[in-house]
VEXDREN-2710 file (C-alpha; in Angstrom, 1 decimal):
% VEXDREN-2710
k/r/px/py/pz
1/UNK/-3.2/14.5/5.0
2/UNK/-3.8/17.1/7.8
3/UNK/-2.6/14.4/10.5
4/UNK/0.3/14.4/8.6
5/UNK/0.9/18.0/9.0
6/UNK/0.3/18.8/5.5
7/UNK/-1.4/22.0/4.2
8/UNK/-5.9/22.1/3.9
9/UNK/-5.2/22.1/0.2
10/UNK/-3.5/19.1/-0.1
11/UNK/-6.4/17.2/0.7
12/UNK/-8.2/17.9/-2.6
13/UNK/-4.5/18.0/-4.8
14/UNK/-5.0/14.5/-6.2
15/UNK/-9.2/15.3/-6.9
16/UNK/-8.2/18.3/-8.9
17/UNK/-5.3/16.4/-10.6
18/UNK/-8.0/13.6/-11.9
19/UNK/-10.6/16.6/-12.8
20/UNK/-7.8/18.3/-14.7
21/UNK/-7.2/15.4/-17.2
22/UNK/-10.7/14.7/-17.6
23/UNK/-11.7/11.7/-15.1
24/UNK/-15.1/12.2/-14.0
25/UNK/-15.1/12.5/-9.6
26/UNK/-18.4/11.9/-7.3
27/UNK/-17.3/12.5/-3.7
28/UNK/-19.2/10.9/-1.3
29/UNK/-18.5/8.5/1.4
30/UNK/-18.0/4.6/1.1
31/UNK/-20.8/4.1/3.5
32/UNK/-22.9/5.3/1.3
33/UNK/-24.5/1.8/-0.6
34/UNK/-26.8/3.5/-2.9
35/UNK/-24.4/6.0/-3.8
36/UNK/-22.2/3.5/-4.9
37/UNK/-24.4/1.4/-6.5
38/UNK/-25.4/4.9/-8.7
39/UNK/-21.9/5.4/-9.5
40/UNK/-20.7/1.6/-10.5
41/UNK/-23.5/1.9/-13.4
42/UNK/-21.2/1.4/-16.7
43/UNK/-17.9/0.5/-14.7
44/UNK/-15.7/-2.1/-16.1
45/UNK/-13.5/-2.3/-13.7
46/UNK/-13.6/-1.1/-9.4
47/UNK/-10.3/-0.6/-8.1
48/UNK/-11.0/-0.4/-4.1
49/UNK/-8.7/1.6/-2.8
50/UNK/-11.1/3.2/-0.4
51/UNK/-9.4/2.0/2.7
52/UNK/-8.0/2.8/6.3
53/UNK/-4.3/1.2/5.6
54/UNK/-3.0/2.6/8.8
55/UNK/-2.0/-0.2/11.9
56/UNK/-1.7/3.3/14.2
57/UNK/-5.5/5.0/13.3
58/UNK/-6.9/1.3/13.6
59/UNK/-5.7/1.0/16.9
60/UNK/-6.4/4.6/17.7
61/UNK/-10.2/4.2/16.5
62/UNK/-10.9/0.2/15.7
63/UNK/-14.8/1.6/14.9
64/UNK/-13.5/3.4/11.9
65/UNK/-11.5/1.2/10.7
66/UNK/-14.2/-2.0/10.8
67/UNK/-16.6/0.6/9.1
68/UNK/-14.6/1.8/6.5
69/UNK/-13.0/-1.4/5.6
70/UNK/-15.0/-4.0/6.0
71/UNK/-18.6/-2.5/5.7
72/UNK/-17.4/-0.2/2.9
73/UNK/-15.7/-3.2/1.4
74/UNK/-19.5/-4.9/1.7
75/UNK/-20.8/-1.9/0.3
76/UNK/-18.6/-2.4/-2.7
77/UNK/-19.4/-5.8/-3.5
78/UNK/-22.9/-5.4/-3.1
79/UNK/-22.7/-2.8/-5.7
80/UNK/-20.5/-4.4/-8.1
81/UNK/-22.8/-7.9/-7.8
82/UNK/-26.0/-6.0/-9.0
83/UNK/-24.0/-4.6/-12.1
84/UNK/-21.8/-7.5/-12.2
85/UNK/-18.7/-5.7/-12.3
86/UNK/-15.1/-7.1/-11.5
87/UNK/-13.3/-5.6/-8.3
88/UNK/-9.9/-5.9/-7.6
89/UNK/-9.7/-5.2/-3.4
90/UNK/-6.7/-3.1/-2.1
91/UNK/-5.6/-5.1/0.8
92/UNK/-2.3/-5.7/2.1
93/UNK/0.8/-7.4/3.4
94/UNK/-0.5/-7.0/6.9
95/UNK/-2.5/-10.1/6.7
96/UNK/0.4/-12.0/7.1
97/UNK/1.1/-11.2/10.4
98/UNK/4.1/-9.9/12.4
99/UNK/5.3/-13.5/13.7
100/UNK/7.6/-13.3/10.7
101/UNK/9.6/-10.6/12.7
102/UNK/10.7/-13.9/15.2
103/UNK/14.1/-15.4/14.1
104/UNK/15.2/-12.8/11.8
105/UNK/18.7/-12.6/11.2
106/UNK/20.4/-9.0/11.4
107/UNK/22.7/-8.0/8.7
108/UNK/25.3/-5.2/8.5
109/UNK/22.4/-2.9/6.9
110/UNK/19.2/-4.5/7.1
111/UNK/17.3/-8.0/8.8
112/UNK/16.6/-10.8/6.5
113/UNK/14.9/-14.2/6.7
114/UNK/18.4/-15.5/6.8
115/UNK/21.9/-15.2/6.3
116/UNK/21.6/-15.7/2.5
117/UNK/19.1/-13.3/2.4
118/UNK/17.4/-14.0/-0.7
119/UNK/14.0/-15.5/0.6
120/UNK/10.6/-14.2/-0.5
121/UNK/7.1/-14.7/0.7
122/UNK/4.8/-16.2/-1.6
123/UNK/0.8/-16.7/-1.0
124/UNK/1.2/-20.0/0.5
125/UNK/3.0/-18.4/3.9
126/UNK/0.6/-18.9/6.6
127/UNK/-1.6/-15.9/7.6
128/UNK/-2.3/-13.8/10.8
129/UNK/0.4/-15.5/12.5
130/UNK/1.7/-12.9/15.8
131/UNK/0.5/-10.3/17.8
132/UNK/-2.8/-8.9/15.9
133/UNK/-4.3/-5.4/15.6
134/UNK/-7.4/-4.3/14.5
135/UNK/-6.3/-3.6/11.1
136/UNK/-5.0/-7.6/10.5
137/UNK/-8.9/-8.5/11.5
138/UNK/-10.2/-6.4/9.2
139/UNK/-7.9/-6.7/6.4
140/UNK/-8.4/-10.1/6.2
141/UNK/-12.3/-9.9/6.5
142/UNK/-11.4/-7.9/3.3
143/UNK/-10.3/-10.8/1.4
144/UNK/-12.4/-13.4/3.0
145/UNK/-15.4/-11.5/1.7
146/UNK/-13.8/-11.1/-1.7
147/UNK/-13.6/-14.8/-1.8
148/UNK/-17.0/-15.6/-0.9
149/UNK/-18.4/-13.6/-3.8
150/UNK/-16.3/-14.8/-5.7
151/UNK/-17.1/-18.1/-5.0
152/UNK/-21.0/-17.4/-4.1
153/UNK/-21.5/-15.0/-6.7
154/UNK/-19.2/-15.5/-9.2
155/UNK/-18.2/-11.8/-9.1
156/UNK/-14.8/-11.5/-11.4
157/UNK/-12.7/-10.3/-8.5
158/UNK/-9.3/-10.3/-6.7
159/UNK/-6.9/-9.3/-3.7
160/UNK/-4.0/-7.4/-4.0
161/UNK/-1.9/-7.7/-1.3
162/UNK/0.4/-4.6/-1.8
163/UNK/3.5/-3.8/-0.4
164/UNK/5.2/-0.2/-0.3
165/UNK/3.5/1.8/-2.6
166/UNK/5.3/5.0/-3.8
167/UNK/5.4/7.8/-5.8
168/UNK/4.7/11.7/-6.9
169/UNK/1.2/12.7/-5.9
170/UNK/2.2/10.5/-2.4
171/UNK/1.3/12.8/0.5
172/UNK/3.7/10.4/3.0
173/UNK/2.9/10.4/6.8
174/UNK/4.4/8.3/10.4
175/UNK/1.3/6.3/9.6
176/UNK/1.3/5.5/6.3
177/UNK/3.5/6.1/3.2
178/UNK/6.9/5.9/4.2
179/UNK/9.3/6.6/1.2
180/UNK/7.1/9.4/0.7
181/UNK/7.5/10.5/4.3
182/UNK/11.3/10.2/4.3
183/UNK/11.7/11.9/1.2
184/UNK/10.0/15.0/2.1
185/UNK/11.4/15.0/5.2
186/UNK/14.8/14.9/4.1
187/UNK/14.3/17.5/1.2
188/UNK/13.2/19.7/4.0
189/UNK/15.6/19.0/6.4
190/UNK/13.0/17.9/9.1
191/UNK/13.7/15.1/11.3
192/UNK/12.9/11.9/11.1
193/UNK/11.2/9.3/13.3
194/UNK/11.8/5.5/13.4
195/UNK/9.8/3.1/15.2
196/UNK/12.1/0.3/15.9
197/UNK/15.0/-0.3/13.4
198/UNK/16.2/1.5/10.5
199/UNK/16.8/-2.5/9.4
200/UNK/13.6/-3.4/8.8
201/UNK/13.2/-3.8/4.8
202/UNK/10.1/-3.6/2.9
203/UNK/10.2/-4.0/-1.3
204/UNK/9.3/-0.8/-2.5
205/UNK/6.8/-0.5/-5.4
206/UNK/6.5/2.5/-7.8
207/UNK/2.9/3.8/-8.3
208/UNK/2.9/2.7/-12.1
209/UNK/3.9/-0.7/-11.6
210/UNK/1.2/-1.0/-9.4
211/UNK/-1.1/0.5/-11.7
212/UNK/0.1/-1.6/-14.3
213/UNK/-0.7/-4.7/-12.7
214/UNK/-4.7/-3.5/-12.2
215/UNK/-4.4/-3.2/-16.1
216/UNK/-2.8/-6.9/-16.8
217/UNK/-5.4/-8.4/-14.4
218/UNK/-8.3/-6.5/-16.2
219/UNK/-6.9/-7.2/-19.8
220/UNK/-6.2/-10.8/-19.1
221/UNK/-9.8/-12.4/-18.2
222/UNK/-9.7/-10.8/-14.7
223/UNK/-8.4/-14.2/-12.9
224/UNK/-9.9/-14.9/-9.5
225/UNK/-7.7/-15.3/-6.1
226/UNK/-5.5/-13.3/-4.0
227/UNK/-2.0/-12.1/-5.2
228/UNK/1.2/-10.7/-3.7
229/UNK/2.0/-7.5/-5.5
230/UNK/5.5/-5.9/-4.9
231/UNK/8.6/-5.3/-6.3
232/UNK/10.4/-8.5/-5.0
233/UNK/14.2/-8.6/-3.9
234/UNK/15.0/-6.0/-6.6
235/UNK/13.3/-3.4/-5.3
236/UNK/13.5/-4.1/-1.4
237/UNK/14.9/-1.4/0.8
238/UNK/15.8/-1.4/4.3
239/UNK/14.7/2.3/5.9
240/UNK/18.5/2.7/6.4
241/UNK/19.5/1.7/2.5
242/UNK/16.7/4.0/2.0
243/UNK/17.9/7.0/3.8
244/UNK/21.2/6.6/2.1
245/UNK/20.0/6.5/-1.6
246/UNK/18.0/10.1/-0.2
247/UNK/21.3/11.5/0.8
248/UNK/22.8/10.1/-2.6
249/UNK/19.5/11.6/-4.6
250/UNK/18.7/15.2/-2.8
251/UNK/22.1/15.7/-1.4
252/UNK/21.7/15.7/2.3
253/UNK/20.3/14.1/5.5
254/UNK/17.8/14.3/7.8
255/UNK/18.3/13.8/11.8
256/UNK/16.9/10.5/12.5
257/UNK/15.0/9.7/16.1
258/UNK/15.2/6.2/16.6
259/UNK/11.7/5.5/18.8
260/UNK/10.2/2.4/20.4
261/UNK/8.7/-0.3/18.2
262/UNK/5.2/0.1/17.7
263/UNK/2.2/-2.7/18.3
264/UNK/1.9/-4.8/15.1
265/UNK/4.8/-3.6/13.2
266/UNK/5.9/-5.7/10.6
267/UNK/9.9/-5.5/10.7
268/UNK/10.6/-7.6/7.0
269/UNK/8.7/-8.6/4.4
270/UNK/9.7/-8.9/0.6
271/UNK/7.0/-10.4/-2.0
272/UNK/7.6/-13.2/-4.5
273/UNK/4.6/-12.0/-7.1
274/UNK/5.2/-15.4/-9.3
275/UNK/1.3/-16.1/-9.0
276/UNK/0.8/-12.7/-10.3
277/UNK/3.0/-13.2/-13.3
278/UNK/2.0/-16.7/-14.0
279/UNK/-2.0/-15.4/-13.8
280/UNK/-2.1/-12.1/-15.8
281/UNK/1.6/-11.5/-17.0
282/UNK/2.7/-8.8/-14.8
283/UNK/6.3/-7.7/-13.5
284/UNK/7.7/-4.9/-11.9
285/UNK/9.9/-2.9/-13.4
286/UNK/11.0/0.4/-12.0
287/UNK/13.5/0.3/-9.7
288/UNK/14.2/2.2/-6.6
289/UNK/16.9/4.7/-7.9
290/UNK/14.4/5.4/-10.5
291/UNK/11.4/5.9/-8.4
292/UNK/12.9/8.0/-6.1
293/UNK/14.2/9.9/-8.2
294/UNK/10.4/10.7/-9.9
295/UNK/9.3/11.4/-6.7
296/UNK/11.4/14.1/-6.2
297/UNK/11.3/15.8/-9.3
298/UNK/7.4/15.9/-8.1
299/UNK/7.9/17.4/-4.8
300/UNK/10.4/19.8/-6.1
301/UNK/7.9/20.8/-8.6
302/UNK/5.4/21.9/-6.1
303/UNK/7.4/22.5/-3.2
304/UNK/4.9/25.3/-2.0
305/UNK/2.4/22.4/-0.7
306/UNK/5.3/21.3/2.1
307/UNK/6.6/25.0/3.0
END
């Protein structure tokens, strides 16, 4: 949070936030195996979300990111085999690789897979396929180790491959976290910077959907494999569409600086989660008009954090 410019106090927001409604915190450091093993003592359920998510920082420091994500991701299957607890694994979209970005079709506000633009990407799309960073090698290690102890082990786990994650209590930087990013941006008339395109489209995916979809996996005998999770085509926003439902929402715009593409970038990618809801029952269902909209009602609440 203070790469992206954001206040020291920021950093602790959402600790305090889980301390204020009762959730018991340890803060220690995912490196830390017998800490973890400690804390997993009782756990039903291990959400990883302990990750470096960033394609920039992995490039920037590729020893962090191998450490944090795949020896912390080690770490946490270690600890959930000796209590035998089921972890879902945080990974991403990323694994699929950047080749999808040959051969898309430009349309008047956003690139699609084609002209009719109503394609999807479904598990079955081949993987790492492109230019590859640090963060695709260990992303992937991610879910391959999931996998094996799943498979070795029998550990009730899964991967979430999770696309455009958004919502209050988002602290949005240039390297992660982009609705977030835009939207305090433009409700502080600070400038913008895109890498690219505006065209390129992610689908967007409110924080409770996502955290819904832990809760249907848990709740419905925690079935083993990997999983797109995103909003699909009803949620999907091009960073352009995007910057117009902002001026629509907070009533004006940012200046956009339209930058060089970056290594690694993934320009379009919309997930078809049909595994997910055949497997545990879950489906999006906030859309982004909605989403947005919570998201600013949060950063206008504590607007003091961005002055």
């Amino acid at each position: 949070n203070t790469r992206a410019g954001f206040k020291d106090e920021v950093r602790d927001y959402n600790l305090r936030f889980l301390e204020g409604i009762g959730v018991p915190t340890i803060v220690a450091d995912i490196l830390d195996a017998k800490m973890l093993k400690k804390a997993m003592h009782h756990c039903n359920l291990v959400a990883h979300c302990a990750a470096q998510p960033a394609m920039t920082i992995a490039i920037e420091n590729p020893h962090l990111d191998l450490m944090t994500n795949v020896v912390g991701t080690f770490n946490v299957l270690e600890a959930a085999r000796y209590w035998n607890t089921a972890v879902i694994n945080c990974s991403t979209i990323h694994v699929y690789g950047n080749n999808i970005n040959e051969g898309l079709v430009e349309l008047d506000t956003r690139l699609a897979l084609s002209a009719r633009d109503a394609e999807m990407i479904n598990e079955t799309y081949p993987i790492l396929n492109g230019k590859l960073s640090p963060l695709h090698a260990s992303k992937r290690a991610t879910e391959l180790y999931i996998q094996t102890y799943i498979d070795t082990y029998n550990l009730p786990a899964a991967n979430f491959r999770l696309t455009g994650i958004y919502g209050p209590r988002q602290f949005g930087g240039e390297d992660h976290g982009w609705v977030a990013n835009f939207t305090i941006r433009t409700m502080f008339n600070r400038p913008i910077k895109i890498f690219g395109t505006d065209k390129q489209v992610r689908d967007i995916l409110y924080v409770k959907d996502a955290a819904q979809a832990f809760y249907d996996w848990i709740t419905n005998d925690c079935p083993p494999g990997t999983y797109n999770i995103g909003g699909g085509n009803a949620t999907s926003k091009s960073i352009g569409e995007l910057l117009g439902l902002l001026k629509d929402l907070v009533g004006n715009e940012s200046e956009a600086e339209l930058l060089p593409k970056r290594h690694g970038d993934l320009w379009w990618f919309i997930s078809d989660y049909t595994k997910a809801k055949d497997a545990f029952g879950w489906t999006p269902v906030v859309f982004p008009y909605v989403g947005v909209q919570e998201l600013i009602n949060w950063v206008e609440q504590e607007r003091r954090l961005f002055e």
